[in-house]
LOROKOL-100173 format. One record per residue (C-alpha): x, y, z; residue in three letters; residue number from 1. Coordinates in steps of 0.25 Angstrom, whole numbers, padded with zeros to 4 digits. Example, Ala and Ser with C-alpha at 12.3 -4.5 7.8 and 13.67 -1.06 7.14 Angstrom:
# residues 2
+-------+-------+-------+-----+-----+
|     x |     y |     z | res |   n |
+-------+-------+-------+-----+-----+
|  0049 | -0018 |  0031 | ALA |   1 |
|  0055 | -0004 |  0029 | SER |   2 |
+-------+-------+-------+-----+-----+
END
This chain:
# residues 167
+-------+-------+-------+-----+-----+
|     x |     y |     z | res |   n |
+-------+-------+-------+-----+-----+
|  0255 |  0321 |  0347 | UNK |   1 |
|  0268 |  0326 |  0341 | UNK |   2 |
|  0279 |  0326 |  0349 | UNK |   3 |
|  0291 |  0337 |  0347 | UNK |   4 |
|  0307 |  0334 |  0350 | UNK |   5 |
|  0307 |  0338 |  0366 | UNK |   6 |
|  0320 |  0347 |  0373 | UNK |   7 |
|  0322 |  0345 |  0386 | UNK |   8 |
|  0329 |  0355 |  0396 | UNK |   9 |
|  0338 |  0351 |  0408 | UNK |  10 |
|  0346 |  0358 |  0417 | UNK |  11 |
|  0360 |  0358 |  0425 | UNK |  12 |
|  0365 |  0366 |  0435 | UNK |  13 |
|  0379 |  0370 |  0438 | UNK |  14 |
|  0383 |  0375 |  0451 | UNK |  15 |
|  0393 |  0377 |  0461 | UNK |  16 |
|  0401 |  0388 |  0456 | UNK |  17 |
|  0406 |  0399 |  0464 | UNK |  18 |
|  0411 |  0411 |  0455 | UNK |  19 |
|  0415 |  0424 |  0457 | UNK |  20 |
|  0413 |  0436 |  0448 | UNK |  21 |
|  0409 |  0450 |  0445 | UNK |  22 |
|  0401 |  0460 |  0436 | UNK |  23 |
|  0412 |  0471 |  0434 | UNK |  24 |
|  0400 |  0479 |  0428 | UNK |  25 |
|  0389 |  0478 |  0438 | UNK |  26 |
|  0394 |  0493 |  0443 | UNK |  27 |
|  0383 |  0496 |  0453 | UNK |  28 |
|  0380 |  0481 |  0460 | UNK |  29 |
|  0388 |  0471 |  0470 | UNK |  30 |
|  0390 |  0462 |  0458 | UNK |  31 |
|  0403 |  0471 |  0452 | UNK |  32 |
|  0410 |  0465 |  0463 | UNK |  33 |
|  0418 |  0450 |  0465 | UNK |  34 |
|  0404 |  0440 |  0469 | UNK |  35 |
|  0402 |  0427 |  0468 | UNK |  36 |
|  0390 |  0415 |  0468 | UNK |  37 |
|  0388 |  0402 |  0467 | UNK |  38 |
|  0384 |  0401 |  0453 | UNK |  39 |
|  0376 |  0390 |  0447 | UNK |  40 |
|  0372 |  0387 |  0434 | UNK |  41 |
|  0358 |  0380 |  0429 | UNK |  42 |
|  0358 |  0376 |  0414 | UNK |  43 |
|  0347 |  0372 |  0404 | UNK |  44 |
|  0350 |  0362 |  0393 | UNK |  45 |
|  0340 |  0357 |  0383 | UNK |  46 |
|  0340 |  0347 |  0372 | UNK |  47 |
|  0336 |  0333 |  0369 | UNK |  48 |
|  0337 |  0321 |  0378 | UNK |  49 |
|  0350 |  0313 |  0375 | UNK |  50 |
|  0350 |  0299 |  0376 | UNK |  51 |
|  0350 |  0298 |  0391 | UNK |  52 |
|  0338 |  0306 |  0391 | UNK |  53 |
|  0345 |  0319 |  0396 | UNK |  54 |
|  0347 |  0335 |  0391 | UNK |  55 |
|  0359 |  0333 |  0396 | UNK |  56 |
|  0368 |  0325 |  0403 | UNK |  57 |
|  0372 |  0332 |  0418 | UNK |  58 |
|  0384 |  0325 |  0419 | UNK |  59 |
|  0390 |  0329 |  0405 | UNK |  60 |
|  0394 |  0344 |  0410 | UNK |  61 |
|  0405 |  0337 |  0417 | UNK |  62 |
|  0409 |  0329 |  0406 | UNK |  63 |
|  0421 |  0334 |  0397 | UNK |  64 |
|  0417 |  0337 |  0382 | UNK |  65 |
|  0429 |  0335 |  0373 | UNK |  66 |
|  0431 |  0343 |  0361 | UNK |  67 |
|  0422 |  0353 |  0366 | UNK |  68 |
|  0424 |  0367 |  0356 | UNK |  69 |
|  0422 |  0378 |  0361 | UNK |  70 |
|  0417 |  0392 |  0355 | UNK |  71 |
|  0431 |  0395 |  0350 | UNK |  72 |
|  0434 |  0383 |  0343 | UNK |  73 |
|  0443 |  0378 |  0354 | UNK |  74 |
|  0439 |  0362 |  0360 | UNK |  75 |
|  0438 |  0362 |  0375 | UNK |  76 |
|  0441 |  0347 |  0378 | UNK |  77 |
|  0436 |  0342 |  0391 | UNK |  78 |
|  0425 |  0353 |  0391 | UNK |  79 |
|  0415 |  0352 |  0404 | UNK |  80 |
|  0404 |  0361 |  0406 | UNK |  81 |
|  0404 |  0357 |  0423 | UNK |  82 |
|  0418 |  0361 |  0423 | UNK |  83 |
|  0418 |  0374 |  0413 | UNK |  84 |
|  0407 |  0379 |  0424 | UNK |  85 |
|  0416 |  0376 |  0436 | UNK |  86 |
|  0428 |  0383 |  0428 | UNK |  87 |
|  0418 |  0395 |  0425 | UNK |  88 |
|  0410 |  0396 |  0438 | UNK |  89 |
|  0416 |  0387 |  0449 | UNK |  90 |
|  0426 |  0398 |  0460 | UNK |  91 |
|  0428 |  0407 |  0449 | UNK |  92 |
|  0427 |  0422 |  0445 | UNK |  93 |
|  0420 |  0427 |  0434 | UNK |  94 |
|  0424 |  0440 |  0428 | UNK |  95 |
|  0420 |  0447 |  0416 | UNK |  96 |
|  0432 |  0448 |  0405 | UNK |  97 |
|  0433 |  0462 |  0407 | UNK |  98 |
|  0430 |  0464 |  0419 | UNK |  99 |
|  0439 |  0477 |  0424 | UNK | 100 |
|  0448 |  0467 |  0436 | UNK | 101 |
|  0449 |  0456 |  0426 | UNK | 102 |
|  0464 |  0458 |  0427 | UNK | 103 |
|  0463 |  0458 |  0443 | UNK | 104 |
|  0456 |  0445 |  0443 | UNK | 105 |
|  0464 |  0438 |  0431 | UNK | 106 |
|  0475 |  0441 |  0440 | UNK | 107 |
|  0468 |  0432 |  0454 | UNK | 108 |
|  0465 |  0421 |  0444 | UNK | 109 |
|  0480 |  0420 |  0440 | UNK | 110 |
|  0483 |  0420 |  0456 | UNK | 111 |
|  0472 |  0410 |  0458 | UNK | 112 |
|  0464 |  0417 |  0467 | UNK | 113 |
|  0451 |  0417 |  0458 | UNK | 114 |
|  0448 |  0410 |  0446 | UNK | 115 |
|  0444 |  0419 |  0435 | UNK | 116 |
|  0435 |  0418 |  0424 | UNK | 117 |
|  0432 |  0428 |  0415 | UNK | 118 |
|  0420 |  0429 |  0405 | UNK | 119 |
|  0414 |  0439 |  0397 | UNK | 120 |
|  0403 |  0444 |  0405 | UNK | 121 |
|  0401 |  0439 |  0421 | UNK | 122 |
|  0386 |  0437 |  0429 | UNK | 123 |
|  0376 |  0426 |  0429 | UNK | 124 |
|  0370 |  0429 |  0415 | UNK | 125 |
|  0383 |  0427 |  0408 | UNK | 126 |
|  0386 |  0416 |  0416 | UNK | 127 |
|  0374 |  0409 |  0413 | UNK | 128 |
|  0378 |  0412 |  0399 | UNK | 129 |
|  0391 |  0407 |  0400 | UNK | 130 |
|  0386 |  0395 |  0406 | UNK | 131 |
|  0376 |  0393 |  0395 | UNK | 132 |
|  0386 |  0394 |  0383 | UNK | 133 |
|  0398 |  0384 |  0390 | UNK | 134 |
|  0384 |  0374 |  0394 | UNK | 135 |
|  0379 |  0375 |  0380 | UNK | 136 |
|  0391 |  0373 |  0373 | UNK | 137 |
|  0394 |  0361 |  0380 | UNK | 138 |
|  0380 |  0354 |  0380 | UNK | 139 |
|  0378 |  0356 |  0367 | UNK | 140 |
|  0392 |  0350 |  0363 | UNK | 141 |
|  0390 |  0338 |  0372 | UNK | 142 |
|  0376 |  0336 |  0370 | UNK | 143 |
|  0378 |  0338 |  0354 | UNK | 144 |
|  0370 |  0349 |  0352 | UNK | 145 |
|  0358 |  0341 |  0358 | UNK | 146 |
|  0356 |  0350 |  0371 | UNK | 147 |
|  0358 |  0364 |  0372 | UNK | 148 |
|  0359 |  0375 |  0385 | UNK | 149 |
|  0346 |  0383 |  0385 | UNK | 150 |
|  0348 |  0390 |  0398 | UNK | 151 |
|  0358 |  0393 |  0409 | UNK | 152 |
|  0358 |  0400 |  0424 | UNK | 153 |
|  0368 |  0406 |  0432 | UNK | 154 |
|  0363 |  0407 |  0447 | UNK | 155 |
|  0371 |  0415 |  0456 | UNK | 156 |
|  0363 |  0413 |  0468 | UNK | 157 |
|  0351 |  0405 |  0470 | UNK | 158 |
|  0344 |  0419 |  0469 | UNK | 159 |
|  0350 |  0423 |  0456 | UNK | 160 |
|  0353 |  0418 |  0441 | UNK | 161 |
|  0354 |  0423 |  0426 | UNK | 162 |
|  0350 |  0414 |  0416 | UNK | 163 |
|  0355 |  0413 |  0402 | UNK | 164 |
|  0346 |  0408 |  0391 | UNK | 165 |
|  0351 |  0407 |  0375 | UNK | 166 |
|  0342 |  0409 |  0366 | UNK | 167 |
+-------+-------+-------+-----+-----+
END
């Protein structure tokens, strides 16, 4: 019997976060307004085993990569995927980039009463897809290309999540 290469998956999950935001768009439902949740993140890795028998090592995501480039060229030294996630997601408020208040809230995060983040688009599916791009990035670089992200969820609740999936 032939035997093919074997691709294993395995999982991590983040969680912890308390964050704040809002979808400036959502017109004619409760989620225009300021909510928050504790988000959690689930992610999917697959590739080879490494020496130690693993997809991936759990404790890495806590560990700094040096000379880590970014997608604009610049190196981010001491690089963490666990601390990139707090920074993110961790007692923060996400607002879209051009959100109509931006200026508002720019303003409480230079008074220290919020810690703002802005991204391009705000709710779990785009944070699923944020997460997936930063976690891919970085296993791929510390894993040498041998393991990939395949599959990340964003939970706001334990009753609801959006999952992204690159194909």
């Amino acid at each position: 019997m032939a035997h093919g290469i074997s691709i294993y998956q395995s999982t991590k999950v983040f969680d912890g976060f308390s964050a704040c935001f809002r979808q400036d768009k959502a017109e004619h439902t409760h989620c225009k307004y300021l909510h928050g949740y504790a988000l959690k993140f689930k992610i999917w890795f697959e590739g080879a085993l490494d020496e130690n028998n693993w997809v991936v090592d759990f404790g890495s995501f806590k560990r700094e990569i040096q000379h880590l480039k970014n997608d604009t060229g610049v190196f981010l030294n001491g690089y963490c995927l666990k601390d990139w996630m707090s920074y993110m997601f961790d007692h923060t408020t996400i607002l879209s980039k051009d959100d109509p208040h931006i200026e508002k809230f720019r303003d409480l995060d230079k008074h220290n009463i919020i810690q703002l983040r802005e991204v391009d688009k705000v709710g779990c599916e785009r944070f699923a897809d944020l997460v997936f791009h930063h976690a891919d990035y970085y296993t791929r670089h510390s894993t040498k290309n041998r393991v990939k992200v395949v599959k990340v969820e964003c939970f706001e609740n334990e009753k609801n999540s959006a999952i992204c999936i690159q194909k």
